[in-house]
N, C-alpha and C positions, 0 to 999 in steps of 0.2 A: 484300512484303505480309504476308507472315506475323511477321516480326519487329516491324511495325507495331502489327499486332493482340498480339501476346505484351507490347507494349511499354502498349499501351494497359489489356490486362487486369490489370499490373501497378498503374500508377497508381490505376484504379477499385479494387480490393481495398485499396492504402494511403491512397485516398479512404475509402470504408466503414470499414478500423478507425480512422481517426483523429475519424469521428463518433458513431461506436459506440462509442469506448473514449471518448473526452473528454463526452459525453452520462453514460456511467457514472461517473465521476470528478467531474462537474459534482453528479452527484445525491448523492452520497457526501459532499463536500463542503457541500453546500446542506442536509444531514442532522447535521453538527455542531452546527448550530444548532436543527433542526428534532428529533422524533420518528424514530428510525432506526437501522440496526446501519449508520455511518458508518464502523466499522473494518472491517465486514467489506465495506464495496460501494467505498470508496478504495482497496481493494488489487488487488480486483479491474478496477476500470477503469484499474490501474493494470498490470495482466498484460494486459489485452486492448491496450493502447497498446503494451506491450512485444514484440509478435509482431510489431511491423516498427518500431518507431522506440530505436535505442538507447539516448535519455535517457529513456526510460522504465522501461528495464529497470535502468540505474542506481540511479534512484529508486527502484525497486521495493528493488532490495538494500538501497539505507540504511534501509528503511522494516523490511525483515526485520531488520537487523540492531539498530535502534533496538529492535523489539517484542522481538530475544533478551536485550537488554540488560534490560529492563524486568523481563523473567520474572527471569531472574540477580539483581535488586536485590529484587524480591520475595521469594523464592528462602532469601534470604541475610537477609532483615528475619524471616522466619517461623524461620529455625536460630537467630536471636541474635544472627551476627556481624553485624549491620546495627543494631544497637538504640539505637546511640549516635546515632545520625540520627533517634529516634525513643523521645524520654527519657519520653513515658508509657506507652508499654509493658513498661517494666523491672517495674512495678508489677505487671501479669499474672502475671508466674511464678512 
């Protein structure tokens, strides 16, 4: 009996976040197009999916590691070494 109910309060918890997080990731996405901080609420629906479904936590890393990338190319456009990807800025300095 008890294994039953351990087994059932399992599924309803990865019931809840799988409508909780994809509810948040729905709105994050549907704010691309709309009015909305869409980077900040797709990462986040994207951490509440990753407290029990692995491909989300996946995602969630290429999503960090895409936005470290991003900083790094900005990063590196504002030092200089980046300027040849971006010929009217030369003229600034």
């Amino acid at each position: 009996m008890n294994d039953i109910l351990n087994s059932a309060v399992k599924h309803a918890r990865r019931l809840i976040v799988l409508v909780v997080g994809a509810t948040i990731l729905m709105a994050g996405l549907a704010m691309i197009v709309l009015p909305g901080p869409a980077v900040v609420v797709i990462p986040l629906g994207l951490a509440v999916l990753g407290t029990e479904f692995i491909w989300a936590r996946r995602l969630m890393c290429r999503v960090k590691a895409a936005m470290g990338r991003t900083g790094d190319e900005r990063q590196q456009s504002e030092t200089g070494e980046g300027a040849a990807a971006y010929p009217w800025r030369r003229d600034l300095r």
